[in-house]
PLY file of the C-alpha trace (Angstrom):
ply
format ascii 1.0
element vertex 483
property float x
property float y
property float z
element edge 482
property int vertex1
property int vertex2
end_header
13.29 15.64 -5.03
9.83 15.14 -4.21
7.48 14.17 -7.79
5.12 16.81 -6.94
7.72 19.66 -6.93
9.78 18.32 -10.17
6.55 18.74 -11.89
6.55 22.67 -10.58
10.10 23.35 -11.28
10.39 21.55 -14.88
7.42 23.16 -16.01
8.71 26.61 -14.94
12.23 26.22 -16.50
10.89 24.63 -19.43
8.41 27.49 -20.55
11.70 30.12 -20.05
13.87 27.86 -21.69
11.68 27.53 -24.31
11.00 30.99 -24.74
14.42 31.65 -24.92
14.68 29.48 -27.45
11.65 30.20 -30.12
12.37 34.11 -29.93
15.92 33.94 -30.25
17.15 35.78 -27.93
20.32 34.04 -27.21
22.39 34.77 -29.90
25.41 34.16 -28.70
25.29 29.87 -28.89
27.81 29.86 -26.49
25.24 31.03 -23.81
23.81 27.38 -22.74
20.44 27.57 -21.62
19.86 30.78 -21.50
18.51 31.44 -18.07
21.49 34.34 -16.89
20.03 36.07 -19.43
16.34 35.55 -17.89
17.39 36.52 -14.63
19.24 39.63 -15.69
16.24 41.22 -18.15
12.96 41.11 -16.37
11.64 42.99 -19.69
12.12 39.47 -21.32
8.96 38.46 -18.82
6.47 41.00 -20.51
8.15 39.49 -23.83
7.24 36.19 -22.66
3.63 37.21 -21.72
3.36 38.61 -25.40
4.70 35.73 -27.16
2.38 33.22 -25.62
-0.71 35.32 -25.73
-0.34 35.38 -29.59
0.43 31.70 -29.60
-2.80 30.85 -27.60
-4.95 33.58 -29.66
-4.27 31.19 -33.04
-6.66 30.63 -35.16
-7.17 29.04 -38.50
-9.94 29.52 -40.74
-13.21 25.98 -40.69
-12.67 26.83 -44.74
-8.51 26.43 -45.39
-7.84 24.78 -48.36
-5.56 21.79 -48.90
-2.88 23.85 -50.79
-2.79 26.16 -47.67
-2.46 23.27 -45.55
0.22 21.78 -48.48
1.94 24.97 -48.06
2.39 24.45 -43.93
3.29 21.25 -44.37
6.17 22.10 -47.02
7.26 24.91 -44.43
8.08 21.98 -41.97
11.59 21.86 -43.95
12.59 25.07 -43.27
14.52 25.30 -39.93
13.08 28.28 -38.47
9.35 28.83 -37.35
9.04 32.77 -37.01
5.39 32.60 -37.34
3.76 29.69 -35.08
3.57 27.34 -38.41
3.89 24.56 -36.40
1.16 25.20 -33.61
-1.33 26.41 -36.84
-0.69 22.95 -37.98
-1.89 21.61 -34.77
-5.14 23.67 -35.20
-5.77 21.97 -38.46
-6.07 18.55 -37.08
-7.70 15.79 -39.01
-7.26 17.44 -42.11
-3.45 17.72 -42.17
-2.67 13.67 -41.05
-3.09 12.42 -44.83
-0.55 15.32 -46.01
1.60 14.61 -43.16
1.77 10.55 -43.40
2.57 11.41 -47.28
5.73 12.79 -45.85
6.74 9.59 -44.03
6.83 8.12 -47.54
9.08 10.65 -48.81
12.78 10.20 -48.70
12.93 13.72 -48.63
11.93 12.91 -44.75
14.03 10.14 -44.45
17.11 12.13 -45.30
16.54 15.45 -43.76
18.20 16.89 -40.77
18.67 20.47 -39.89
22.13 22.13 -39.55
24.00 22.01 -36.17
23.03 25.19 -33.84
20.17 26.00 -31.83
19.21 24.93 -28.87
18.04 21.63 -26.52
13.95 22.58 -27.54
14.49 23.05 -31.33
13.34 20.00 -33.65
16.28 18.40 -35.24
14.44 17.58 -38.69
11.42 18.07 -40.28
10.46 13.93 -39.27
10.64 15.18 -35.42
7.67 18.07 -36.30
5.94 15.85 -38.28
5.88 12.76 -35.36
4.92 15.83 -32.87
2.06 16.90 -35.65
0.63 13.21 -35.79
0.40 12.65 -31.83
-2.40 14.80 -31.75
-4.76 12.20 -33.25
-2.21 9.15 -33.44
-3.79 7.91 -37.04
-3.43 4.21 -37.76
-2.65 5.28 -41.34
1.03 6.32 -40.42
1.91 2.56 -38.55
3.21 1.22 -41.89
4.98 4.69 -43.22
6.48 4.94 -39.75
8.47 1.35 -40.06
10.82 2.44 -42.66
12.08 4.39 -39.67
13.01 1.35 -37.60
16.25 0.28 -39.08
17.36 4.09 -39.74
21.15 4.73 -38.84
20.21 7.88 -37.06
18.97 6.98 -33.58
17.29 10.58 -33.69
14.93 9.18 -35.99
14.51 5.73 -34.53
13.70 7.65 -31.17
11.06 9.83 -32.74
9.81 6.68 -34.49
9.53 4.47 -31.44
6.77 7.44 -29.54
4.69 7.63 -32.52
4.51 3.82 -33.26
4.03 2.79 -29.50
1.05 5.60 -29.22
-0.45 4.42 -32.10
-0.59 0.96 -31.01
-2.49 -1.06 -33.45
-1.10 -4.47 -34.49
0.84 -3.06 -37.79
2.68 -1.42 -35.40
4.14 -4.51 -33.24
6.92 -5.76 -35.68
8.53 -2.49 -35.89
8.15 -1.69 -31.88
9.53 -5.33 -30.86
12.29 -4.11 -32.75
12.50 -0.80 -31.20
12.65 -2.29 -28.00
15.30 -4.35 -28.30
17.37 -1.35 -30.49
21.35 -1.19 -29.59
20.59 2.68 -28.03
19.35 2.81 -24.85
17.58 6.04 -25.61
15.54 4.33 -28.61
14.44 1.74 -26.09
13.37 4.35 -23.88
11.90 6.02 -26.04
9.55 3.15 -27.39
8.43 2.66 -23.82
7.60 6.10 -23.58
5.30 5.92 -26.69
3.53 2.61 -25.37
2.65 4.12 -22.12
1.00 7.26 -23.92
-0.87 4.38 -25.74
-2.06 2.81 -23.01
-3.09 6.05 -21.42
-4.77 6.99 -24.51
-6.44 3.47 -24.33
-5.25 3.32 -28.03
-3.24 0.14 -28.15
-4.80 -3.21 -28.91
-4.86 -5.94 -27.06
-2.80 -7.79 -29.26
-0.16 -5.56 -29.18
0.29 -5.34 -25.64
0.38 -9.24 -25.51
2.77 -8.84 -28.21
5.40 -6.62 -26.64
5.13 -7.85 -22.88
7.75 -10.42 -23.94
10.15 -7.91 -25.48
9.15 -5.83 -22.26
10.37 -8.78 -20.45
14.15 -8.92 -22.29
14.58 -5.74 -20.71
13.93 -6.39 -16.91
17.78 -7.59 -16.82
19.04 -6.21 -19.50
23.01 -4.55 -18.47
23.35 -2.09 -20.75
20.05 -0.41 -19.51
21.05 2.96 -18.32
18.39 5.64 -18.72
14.41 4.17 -18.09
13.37 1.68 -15.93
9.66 1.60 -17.66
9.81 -1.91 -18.47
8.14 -3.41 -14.95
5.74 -0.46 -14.80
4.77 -1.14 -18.24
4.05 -4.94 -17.94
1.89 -4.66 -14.31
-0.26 -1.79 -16.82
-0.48 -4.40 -19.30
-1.25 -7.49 -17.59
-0.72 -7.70 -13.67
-1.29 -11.35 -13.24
1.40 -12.16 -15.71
3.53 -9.66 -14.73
4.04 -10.43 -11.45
5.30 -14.07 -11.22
8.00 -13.04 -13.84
8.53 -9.89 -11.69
9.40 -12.34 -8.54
10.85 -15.22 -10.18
14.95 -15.81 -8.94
15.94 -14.48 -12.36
15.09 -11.48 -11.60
14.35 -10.08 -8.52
18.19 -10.91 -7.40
20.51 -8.15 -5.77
22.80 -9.55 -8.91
20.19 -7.93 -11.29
21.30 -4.16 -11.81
17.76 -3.50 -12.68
15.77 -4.49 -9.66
15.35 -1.35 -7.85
13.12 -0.46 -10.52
11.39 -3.65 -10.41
10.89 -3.55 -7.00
9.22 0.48 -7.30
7.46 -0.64 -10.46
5.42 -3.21 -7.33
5.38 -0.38 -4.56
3.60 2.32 -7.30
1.52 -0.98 -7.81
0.08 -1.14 -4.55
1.57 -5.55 -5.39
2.54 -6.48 -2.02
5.67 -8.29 -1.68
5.63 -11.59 0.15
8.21 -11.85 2.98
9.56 -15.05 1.58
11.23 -12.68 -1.00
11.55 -9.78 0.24
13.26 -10.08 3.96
16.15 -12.27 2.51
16.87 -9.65 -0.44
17.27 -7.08 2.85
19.58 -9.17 3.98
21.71 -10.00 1.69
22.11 -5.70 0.35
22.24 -4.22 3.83
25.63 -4.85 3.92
25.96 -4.00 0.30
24.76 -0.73 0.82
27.71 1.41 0.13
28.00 0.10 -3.73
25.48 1.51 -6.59
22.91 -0.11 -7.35
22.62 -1.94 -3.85
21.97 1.64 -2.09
19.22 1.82 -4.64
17.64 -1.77 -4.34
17.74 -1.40 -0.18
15.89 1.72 -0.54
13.16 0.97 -2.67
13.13 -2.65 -0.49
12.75 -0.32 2.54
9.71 1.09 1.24
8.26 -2.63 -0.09
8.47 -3.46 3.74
7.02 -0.13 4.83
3.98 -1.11 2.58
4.22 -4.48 4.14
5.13 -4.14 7.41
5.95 -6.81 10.40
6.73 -6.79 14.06
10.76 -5.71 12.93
9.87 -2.88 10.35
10.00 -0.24 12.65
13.34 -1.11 14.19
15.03 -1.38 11.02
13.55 1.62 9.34
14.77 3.17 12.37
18.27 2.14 12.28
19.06 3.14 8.60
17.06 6.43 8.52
20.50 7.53 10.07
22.39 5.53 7.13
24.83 7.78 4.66
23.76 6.57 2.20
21.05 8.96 0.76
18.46 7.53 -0.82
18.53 4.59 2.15
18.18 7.22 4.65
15.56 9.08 2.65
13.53 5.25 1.98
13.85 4.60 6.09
12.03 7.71 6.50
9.30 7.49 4.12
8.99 4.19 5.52
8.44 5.17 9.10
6.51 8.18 8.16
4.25 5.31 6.63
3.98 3.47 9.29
2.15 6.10 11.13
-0.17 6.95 8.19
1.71 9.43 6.38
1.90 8.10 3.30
2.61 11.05 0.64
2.52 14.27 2.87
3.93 16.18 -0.53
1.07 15.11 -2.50
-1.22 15.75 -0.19
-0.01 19.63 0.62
-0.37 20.32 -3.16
-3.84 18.89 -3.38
-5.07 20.77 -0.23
-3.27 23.93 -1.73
-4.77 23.71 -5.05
-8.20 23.08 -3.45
-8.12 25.71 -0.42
-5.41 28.21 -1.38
-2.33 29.33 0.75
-4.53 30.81 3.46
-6.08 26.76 3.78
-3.29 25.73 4.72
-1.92 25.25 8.28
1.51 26.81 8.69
3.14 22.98 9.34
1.76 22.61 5.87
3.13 25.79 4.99
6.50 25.20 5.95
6.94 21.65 4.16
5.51 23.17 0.94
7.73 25.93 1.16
10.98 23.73 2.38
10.22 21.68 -0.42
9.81 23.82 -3.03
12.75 26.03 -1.98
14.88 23.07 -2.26
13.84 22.15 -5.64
14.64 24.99 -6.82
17.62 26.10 -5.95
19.15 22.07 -6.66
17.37 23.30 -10.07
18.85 26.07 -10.73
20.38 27.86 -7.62
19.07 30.62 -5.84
18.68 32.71 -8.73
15.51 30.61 -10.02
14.02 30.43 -6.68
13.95 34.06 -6.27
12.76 34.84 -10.28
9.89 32.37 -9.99
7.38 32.66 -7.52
8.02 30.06 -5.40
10.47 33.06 -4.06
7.21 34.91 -2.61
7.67 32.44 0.14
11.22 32.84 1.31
10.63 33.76 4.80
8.32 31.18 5.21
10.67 28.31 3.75
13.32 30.30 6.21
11.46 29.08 9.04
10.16 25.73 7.85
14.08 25.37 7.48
14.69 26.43 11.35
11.95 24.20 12.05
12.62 21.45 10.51
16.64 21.66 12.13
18.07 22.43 8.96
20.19 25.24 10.30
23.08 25.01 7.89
20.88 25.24 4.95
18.84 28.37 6.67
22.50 30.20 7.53
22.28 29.74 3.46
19.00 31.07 2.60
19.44 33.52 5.22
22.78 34.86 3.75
21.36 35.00 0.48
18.86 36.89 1.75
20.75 39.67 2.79
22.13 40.28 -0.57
19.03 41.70 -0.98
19.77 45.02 1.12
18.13 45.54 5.29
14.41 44.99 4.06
15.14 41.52 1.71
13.76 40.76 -0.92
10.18 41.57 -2.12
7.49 39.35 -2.00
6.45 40.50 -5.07
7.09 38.61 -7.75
8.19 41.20 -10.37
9.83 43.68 -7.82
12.01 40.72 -6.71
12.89 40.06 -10.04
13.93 43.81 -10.97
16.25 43.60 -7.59
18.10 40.72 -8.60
18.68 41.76 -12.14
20.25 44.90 -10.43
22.78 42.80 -8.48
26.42 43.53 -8.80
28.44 41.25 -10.04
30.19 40.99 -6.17
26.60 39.96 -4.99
26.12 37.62 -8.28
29.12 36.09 -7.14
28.12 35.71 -3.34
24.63 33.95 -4.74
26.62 31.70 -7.19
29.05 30.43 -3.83
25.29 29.86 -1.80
24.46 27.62 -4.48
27.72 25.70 -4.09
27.78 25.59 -0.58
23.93 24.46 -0.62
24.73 21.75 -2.98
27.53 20.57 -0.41
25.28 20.90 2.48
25.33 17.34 4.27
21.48 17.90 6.36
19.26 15.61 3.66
16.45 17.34 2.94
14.02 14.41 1.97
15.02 13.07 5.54
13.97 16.29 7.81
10.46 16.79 5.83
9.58 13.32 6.28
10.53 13.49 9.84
8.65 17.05 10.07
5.53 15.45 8.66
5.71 12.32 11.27
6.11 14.72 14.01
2.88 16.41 12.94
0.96 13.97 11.08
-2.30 15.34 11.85
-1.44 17.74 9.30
-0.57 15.08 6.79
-2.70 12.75 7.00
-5.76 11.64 4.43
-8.92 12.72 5.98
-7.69 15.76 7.80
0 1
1 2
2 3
3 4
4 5
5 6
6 7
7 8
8 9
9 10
10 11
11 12
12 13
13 14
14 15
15 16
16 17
17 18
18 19
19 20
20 21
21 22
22 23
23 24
24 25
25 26
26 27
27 28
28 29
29 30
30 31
31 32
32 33
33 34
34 35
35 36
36 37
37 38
38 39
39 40
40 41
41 42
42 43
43 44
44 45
45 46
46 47
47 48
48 49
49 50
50 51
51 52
52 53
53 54
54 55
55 56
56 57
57 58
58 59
59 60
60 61
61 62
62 63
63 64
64 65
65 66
66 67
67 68
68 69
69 70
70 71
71 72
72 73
73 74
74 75
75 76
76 77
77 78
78 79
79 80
80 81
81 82
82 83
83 84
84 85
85 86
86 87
87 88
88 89
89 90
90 91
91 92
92 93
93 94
94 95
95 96
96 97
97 98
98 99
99 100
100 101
101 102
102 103
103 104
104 105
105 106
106 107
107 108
108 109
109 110
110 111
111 112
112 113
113 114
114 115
115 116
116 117
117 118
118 119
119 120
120 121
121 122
122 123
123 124
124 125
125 126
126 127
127 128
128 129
129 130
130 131
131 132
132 133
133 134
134 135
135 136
136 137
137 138
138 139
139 140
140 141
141 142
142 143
143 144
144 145
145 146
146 147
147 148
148 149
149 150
150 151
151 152
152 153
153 154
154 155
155 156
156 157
157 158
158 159
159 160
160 161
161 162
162 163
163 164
164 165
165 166
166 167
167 168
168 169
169 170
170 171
171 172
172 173
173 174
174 175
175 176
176 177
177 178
178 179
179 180
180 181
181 182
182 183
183 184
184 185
185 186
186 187
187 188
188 189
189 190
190 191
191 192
192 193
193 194
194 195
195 196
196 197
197 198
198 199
199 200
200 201
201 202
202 203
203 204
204 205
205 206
206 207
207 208
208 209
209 210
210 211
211 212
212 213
213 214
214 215
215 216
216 217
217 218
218 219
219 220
220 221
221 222
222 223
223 224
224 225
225 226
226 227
227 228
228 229
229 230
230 231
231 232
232 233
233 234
234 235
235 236
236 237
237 238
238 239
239 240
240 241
241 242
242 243
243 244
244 245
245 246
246 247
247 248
248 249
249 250
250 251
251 252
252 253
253 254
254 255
255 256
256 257
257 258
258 259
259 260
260 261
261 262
262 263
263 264
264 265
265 266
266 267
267 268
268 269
269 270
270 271
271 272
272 273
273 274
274 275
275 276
276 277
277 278
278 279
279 280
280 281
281 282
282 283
283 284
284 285
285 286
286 287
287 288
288 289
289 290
290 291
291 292
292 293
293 294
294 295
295 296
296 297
297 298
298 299
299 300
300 301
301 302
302 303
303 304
304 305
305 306
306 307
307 308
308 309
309 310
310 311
311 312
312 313
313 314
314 315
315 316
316 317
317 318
318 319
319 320
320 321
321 322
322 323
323 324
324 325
325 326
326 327
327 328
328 329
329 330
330 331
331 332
332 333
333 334
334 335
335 336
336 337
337 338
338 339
339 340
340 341
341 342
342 343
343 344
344 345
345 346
346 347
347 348
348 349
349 350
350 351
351 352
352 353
353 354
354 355
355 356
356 357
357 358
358 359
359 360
360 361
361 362
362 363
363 364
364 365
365 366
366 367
367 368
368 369
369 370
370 371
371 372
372 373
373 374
374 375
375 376
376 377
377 378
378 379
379 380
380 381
381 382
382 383
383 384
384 385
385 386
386 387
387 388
388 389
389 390
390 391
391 392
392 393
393 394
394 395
395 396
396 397
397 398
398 399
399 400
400 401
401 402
402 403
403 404
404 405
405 406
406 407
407 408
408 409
409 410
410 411
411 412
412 413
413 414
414 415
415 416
416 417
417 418
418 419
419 420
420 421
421 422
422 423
423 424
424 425
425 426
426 427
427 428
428 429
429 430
430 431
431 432
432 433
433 434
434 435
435 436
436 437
437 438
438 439
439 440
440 441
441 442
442 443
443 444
444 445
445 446
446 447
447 448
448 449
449 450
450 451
451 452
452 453
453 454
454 455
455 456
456 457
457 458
458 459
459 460
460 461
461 462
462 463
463 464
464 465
465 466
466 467
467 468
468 469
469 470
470 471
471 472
472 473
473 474
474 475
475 476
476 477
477 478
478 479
479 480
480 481
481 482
């Protein structure tokens, strides 16, 4: 999926999820997620509408008192929020950090979980809340409570420890992150990168303790039991390029052998680092016939795009024999790469932008089509046919039906097109809400029907990634910068 769209789709599934969750409306825990019931009571929309208008109409008073804010801060135990305790909080700022980093002291913190239940957005513990509490203004004050936290036996709390102490940044926080970072769980790790790139964005982090974790950054480049984030690279070129980038390159790492060097290797292409052909045409050579293991589909693609971004007298031939490769993301690499070549260089980024700054009408219907091909597919890999039709992206079903016909994605249009009909002889509205009212009326024959779409969508063997690329080649002048 293209980054511009996840951003669209996660943010849409995350504020009904979400939802779901803080007005309990699944009661039945069994019920993962929650969206069925989304899709099936459009009422829960104007519920939604409701809830976040009060949330966003908060206010607390320029006079509060500290025992108020005591109070709030006590309420953080208590599992359920009925009445936005945690988001008044917020609103109090400044003058709730010295209350909350008194918590961090308090082995009541240290000890306190809630009970099983809930769902994927509730807090686990009353430490989570208060770590989400001090982001907001990320006070050097908490570095030293926040260490306890380091060595705790619950990972949950290590995790939540590792954001707040890489965000702060300062250097009382560098023992206890160098730690972090080299933590048994994966997720901890991942989780401490996570808080020293928020640092870094927040220009919070000294420069002492970015010199001071770029070698425990470094442990991790390799590291084999590395499974979820492959920050590490990114995080070094953002903290010093020049000495990033000879350890980057050097044998011991940027091997086919190392399981991690596809992210090395993308950490340099986001970079802009060119990567001298000395390295990189022999690493080609060794994985292309590789290719058909994990990671080596992985490394070869984000290679491809390293020589895209670098390009010789032979890049166009090779991009051109593996855009056919079945391997995915090779195939979906050799056509970015060629797409490249010819001065596309992020057609999906470049439709949003134009969208957001001249509206649906501004753009031309090539444009049109890709942004509604790619959304559509987003989507429905999201969450199946359903979502795309709830959320608004739907308004723009017969437009992604063409852009699909287009683009020579026929199986996938016979899909759309089928699902379509489900809809009755006029389809489905491009209204938003009316849309949404027809598909909570479905039977459960055409529920059914939708749910064996998604299936057969997800089995579909025409690669998206690979047709829009090649659909915004074959009409670049609607994809390129300066157009």
């Amino acid at each position: 999926m293209k980054p511009a769209v996840i951003i669209v789709v996660v943010l849409c599934v995350l504020a009904i999820v979400a939802f779901l969750t803080l007005r309990g409306r699944l009661n039945d825990e069994s019920t993962a997620g929650g969206f069925r019931d989304w899709v099936k009571n459009p009422d829960y929309l104007r519920s939604a509408e409701q809830y976040f208008a009060e949330r966003d109409a908060l206010t607390v008073p320029d006079d509060i008192s500290q025992s108020e804010i005591q109070a709030m801060v006590d309420r953080l135990f208590v599992k359920e929020d009925n009445d936005f305790n945690l988001d008044k909080l917020k609103l109090v700022g400044d003058k709730a950090t010295p209350l909350l980093v008194a918590c961090l002291n308090s082995d009541r913190t240290f000890n306190t979980t809630f009970s099983e239940g809930g769902h994927a957005f509730d807090a686990k513990s009353p430490f989570e809340r208060i770590c989400d509490l001090l982001e907001e203004t990320c006070p050097s004050s908490a570095a030293n409570p926040l260490a306890r936290y380091v060595s705790h036996p619950d990972d949950h709390f290590r995790k939540h420890a590792a954001i707040a102490l890489g965000n702060i940044g300062t250097d009382e926080c560098i023992k206890p992150i160098v730690q972090l970072l080299g933590d048994e769980d994966d997720y901890v790790r991942s989780y401490a990168m996570m808080g020293i790139k928020r640092g870094i964005d927040g220009e919070r982090c000294t420069s002492n303790f970015l010199n001071s974790v770029f070698p425990a950054l470094e442990l991790l480049l390799d590291r084999d039991d590395s499974s979820i984030s492959g920050d590490a690279p990114q995080l070094m070129l953002a903290i010093n390029q020049e000495r990033a980038i000879p350890v980057m390159l050097s044998d011991k790492f940027f091997t086919h052998q190392n399981e991690e060097l596809h992210y090395i290797v993308r950490a340099l292409n986001e970079a802009d680092v060119p990567i001298p052909h000395g390295k990189l045409l022999p690493l080609i050579d060794v994985l292309e016939p590789l290719v058909e293991t994990y990671p080596h589909d992985y490394q070869l693609a984000t290679a491809l795009i390293a020589y895209a971004r670098n390009p010789d007298q032979n890049t166009e031939e090779l991009l051109s024999q593996l855009r056919d490769c079945p391997k995915k993301r090779v195939a979906e690499a050799a056509a970015d790469g060629l797409a490249m070549l010819a001065g596309v260089t992020d057609p999906s980024t470049f439709v949003f932008e134009k969208l957001e700054s001249h509206g649906w009408d501004g753009l031309s219907i090539e444009q049109q089509h890709y942004y509604a091909v790619l959304v559509y597919n987003g989507e429905v890999n999201n969450g199946g046919h359903s979502q795309y039709f709830v959320n608004s992206s739907g308004d723009n079903h017969k437009i992604a039906l063409a852009g699909l016909n287009a683009m020579g994605a026929t199986k996938r249009a016979t899909i759309l097109s089928q699902a379509l009909e489900l809809f009755g002889v006029n389809g489905p509205s491009t209204e938003n809400d009316t849309r949404h009212e027809q598909i909570a009326a479905f039977s459960k024959r055409q529920d059914s029907k939708l749910d064996s779409l998604d299936s057969q969508y997800y089995e579909c063997n025409e690669n998206i990634d690979v047709l829009l690329s090649a659909y915004a080649l074959a009409n670049k002048r609607h994809f390129s910068r300066g157009r």
